[in-house]
C-alpha positions in Angstrom: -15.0 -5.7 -25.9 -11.5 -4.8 -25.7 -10.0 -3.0 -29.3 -6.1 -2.8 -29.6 -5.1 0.5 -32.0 -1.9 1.2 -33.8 -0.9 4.4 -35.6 -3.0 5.9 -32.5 -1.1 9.8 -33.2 -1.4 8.9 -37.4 -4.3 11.4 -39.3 -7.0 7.8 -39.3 -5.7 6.2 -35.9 -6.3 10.0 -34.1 -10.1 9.8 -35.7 -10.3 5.8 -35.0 -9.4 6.7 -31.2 -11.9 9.8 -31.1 -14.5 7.5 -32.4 -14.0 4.4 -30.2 -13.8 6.6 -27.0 -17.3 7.9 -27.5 -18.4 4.0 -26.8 -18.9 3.1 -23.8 -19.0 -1.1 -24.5 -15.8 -0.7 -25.6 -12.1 -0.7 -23.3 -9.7 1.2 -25.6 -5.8 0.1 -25.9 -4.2 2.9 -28.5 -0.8 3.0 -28.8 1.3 5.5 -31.0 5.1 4.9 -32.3 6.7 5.6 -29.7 4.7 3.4 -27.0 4.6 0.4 -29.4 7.1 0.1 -32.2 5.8 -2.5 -34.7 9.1 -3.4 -36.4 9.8 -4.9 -32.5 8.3 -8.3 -32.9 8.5 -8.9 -29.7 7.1 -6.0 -28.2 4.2 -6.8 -30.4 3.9 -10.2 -29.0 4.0 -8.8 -25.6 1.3 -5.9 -25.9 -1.0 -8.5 -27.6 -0.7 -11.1 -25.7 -1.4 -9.0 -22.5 -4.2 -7.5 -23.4 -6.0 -10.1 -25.4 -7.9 -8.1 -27.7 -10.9 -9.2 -29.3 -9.9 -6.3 -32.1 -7.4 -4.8 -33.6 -7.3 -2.1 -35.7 -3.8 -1.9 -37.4 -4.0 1.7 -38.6 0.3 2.4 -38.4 1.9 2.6 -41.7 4.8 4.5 -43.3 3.2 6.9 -46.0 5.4 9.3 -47.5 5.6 7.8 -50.8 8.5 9.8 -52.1 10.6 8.7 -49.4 9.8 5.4 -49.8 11.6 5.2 -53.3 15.1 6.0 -51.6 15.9 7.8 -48.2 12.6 5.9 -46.7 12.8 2.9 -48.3 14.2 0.5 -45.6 11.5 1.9 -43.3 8.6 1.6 -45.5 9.0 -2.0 -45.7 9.8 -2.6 -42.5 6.7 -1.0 -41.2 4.5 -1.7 -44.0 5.2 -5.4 -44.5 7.6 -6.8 -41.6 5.4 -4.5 -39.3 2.4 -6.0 -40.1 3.8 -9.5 -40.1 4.1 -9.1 -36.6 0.8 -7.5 -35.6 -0.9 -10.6 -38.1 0.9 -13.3 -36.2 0.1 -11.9 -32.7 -3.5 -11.3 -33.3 -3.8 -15.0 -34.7 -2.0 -16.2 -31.4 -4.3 -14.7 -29.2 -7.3 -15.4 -31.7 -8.1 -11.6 -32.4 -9.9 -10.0 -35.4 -8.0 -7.9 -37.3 -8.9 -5.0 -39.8 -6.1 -3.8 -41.6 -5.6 -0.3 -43.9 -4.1 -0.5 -47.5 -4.4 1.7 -50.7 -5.8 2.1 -54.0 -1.7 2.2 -55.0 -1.8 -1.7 -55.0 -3.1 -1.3 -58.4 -0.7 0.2 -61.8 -4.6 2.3 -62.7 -4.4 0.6 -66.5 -7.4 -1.0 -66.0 -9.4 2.3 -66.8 -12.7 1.8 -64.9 -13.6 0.6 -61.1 -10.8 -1.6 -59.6 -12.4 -4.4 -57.3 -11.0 -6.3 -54.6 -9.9 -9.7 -56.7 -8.9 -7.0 -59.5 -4.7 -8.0 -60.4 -2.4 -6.2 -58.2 0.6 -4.4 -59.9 2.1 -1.9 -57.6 3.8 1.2 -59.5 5.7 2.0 -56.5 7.7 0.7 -53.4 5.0 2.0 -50.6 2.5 0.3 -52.9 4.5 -2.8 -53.0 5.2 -2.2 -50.0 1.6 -2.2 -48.2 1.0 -5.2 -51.0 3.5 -7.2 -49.2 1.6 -5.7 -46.1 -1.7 -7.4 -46.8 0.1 -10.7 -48.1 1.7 -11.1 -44.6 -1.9 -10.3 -42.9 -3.8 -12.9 -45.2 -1.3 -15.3 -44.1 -1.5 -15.5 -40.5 -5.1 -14.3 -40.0 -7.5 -15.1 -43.0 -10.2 -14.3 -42.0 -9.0 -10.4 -41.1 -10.6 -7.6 -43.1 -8.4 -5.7 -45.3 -9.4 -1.8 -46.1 -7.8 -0.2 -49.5 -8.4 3.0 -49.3 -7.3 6.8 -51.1 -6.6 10.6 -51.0 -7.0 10.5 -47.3 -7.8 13.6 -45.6 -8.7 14.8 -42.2 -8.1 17.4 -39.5 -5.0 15.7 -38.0 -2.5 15.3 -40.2 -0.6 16.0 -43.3 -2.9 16.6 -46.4 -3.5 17.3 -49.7 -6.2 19.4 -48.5 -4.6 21.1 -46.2 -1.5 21.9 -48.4 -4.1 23.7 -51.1 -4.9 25.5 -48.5 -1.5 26.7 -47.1 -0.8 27.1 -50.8 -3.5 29.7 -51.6 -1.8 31.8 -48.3 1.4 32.4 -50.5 0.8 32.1 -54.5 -1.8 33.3 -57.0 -1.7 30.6 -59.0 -1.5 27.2 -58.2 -0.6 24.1 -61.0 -2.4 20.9 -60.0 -2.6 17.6 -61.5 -5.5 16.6 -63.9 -4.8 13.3 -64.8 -5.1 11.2 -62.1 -8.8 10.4 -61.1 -9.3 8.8 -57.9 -12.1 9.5 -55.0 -11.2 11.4 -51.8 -11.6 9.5 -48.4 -12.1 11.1 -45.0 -10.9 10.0 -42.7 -13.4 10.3 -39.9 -15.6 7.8 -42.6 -13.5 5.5 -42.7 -13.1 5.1 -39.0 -16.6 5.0 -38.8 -17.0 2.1 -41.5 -14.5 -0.2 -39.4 -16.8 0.6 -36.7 -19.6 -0.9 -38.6 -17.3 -4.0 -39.4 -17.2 -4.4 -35.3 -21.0 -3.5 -34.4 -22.4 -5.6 -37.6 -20.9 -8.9 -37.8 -19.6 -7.7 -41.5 -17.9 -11.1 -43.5 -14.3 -10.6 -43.6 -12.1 -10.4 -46.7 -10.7 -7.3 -48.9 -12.9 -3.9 -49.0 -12.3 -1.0 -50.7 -13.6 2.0 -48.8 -13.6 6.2 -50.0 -16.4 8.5 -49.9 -18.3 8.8 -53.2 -18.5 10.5 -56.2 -14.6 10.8 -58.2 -12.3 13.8 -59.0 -8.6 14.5 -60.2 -6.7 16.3 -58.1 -7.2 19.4 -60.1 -11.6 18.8 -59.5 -10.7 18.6 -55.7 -8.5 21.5 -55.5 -10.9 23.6 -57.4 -13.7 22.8 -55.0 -11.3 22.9 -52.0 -10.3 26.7 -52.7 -13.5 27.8 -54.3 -14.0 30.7 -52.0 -10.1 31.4 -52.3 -9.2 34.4 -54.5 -6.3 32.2 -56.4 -6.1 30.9 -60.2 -6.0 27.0 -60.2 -4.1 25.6 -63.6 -4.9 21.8 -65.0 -1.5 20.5 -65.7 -0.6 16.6 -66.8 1.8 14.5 -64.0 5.0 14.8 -66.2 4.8 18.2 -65.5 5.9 17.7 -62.2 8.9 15.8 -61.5 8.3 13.3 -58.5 10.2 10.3 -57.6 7.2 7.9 -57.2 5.0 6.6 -59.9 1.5 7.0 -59.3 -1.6 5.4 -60.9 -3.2 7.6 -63.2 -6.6 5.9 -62.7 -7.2 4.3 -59.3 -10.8 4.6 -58.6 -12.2 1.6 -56.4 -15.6 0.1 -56.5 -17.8 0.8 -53.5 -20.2 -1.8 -53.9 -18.8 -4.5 -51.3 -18.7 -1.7 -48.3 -22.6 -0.4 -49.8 -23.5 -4.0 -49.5 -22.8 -4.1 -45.9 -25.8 -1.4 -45.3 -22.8 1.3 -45.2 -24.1 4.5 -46.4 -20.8 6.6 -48.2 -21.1 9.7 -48.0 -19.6 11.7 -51.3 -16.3 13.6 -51.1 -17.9 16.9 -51.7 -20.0 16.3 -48.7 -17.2 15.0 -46.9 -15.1 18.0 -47.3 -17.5 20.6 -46.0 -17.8 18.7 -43.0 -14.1 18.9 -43.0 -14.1 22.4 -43.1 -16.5 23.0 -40.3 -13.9 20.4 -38.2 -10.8 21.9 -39.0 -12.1 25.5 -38.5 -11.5 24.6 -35.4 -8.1 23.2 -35.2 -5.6 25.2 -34.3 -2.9 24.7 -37.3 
C-alpha cells in the first residue's frame, strides 16, 4: 500500500512518518515544504499522479494563528484552503483516499457543551475560516475523504503550549495562564495512530473529531504540566491578555464517533506523561 504524506517536518506529519515507517506493508512517500509546496498546483498534480497513492495523509497546514489575522494572512489561506484544493483534486484524479487534519476553531465555542461533527460552523478567526474553507474544498473533490478536527496539539517535535510552560518556568516565578477556555489536549503521536486505524480498519469516511480524553483550560493543563516545577501558576480570564486572534472559549469535541470505531483515547493526563518520558529525550 503506498501512503503519500504532507507536512512530513510539521509536529503531527514527523509522528505520522515515525509511525508509518515501523510498518512494513506499507511504501512511505513524505514530503516536507520544501520538497513539495502545496500552493503549486501543479507540482501537486505531478507528485500524485506519479506515485499513485492509495493514501494520503494531508497533515501540512499553516498554524500560527496570530499571524494569520495580518502578516500571515495571505499564506494561511493559501495553504489552508487553496493548498488543500489541490491535494483534494489530485487525490480524486488518481482515485486515492484522503484523511485530512482540521481544528476545533471551526466552531465560535457558544454552544456550551460537546461540539459534534454536523454541529454549525462559525469560525472566530481567519485560520479557523481558513481550515473551514479547507475542508469545504476537500468535501468537494473527494467525498468520501475523512476529515480530522482536532485541538491543543502537543508533541515532541514542534512548537507547543507544552513546551512553552516549560521554557517559561526556566525564567519566571510566576506564570498567568488562561482559565476560560476549556478544550481537551491532543497528542500528537494519538492522533497519528487513530489515522492509522482509519487505514488498517476499513473506518466509514466522513468528519471526526479526534483529542485524548478527559477536558482542561489552559490554566488545568499548565498546572499539571509544571507540577513538579517550583513556580506559582495564576488563573487569569482571556481579556487579560491582548492577542490578535479570537479564540473559542468553549471548544470541546465529542469523542463518540472515533470511540465508535473501537479506538481506545487515551486521556490528556495520560498522554502527557508519556510525553514527558518522549521528550526527555529530545534534545531541545
Amino acid at each position: 500500500m503506498k501512503i503519500l504524506v504532507t507536512g512530513a517536518n510539521g509536529q503531527l506529519g514527523q509522528d505520522v512518518v515515525q509511525l508509518l515507517k515501523g510498518q512494513k506493508k506499507f511504501e512511505l512517500f513524505s514530503y516536507n515544504r520544501s520538497e513539495l509546496d502545496i500552493t503549486n498546483s501543479e507540482a501537486v498534480q505531478e507528485a500524485v499522479v506519479s506515485i499513485k497513492p492509495d493514501w494520503i495523509l494531508h497533515c501540512a497546514a499553516y498554524t500560527n494563528v496570530e499571524a494569520a489575522e495580518d502578516e500571515g494572512k495571505e499564506l494561511n489561506w493559501r495553504i489552508n484552503r487553496d493548498g488543500s484544493k489541490y491535494i483534494s483534486k489530485a487525490a480524486a484524479s488518481v482515485d486515492a483516499n484522503l484523511i485530512y487534519i482540521s481544528t476545533d476553531y471551526v466552531f465560535d465555542g457558544i454552544k456550551q457543551e460537546n461540539y459534534f461533527p454536523d454541529d454549525e460552523k462559525n469560525p472566530l478567526n481567519q485560520y479557523g475560516a481558513a481550515k473551514l474553507a479547507g475542508e469545504e474544498e476537500i468535501l468537494k473533490y473527494c467525498p468520501n475523504a475523512h476529515i480530522i478536527r482536532t485541538s491543543w496539539v502537543f508533541g515532541e517535535n514542534g512548537h507547543n503550549f507544552v513546551y512553552t510552560m516549560l521554557n517559561l518556568a526556566k525564567k519566571m516565578d510566576t506564570l498567568k495562564v488562561v482559565d476560560d477556555q476549556y478544550g481537551r489536549p491532543t497528542y500528537a503521536k494519538d492522533l497519528a495512530a487513530f489515522m492509522l486505524h482509519i487505514i488498517e480498519n476499513d473506518t466509514p469516511c466522513g468528519i471526526y473529531h479526534f483529542s485524548n480524553d478527559e477536558t482542561a483550560t489552559w490554566y488545568q493543563f499548565a498546572k499539571i504540566i509544571l507540577k513538579d516545577k517550583n513556580i506559582n501558576i495564576e488563573p487569569v480570564e482571556s481579556h487579560e491578555f491582548k492577542q490578535k486572534a479570537k479564540r473559542p472559549k468553549y471548544s470541546i469535541m465529542s469523542l463518540d464517533k472515533v470511540k465508535s470505531t473501537g479506538f481506545v483515547i487515551p486521556t490528556w493526563s495520560n498522554a502527557l506523561l508519556r510525553f514527558m518520558e518522549n521528550a526527555s529525550k529530545v534534545n531541545r
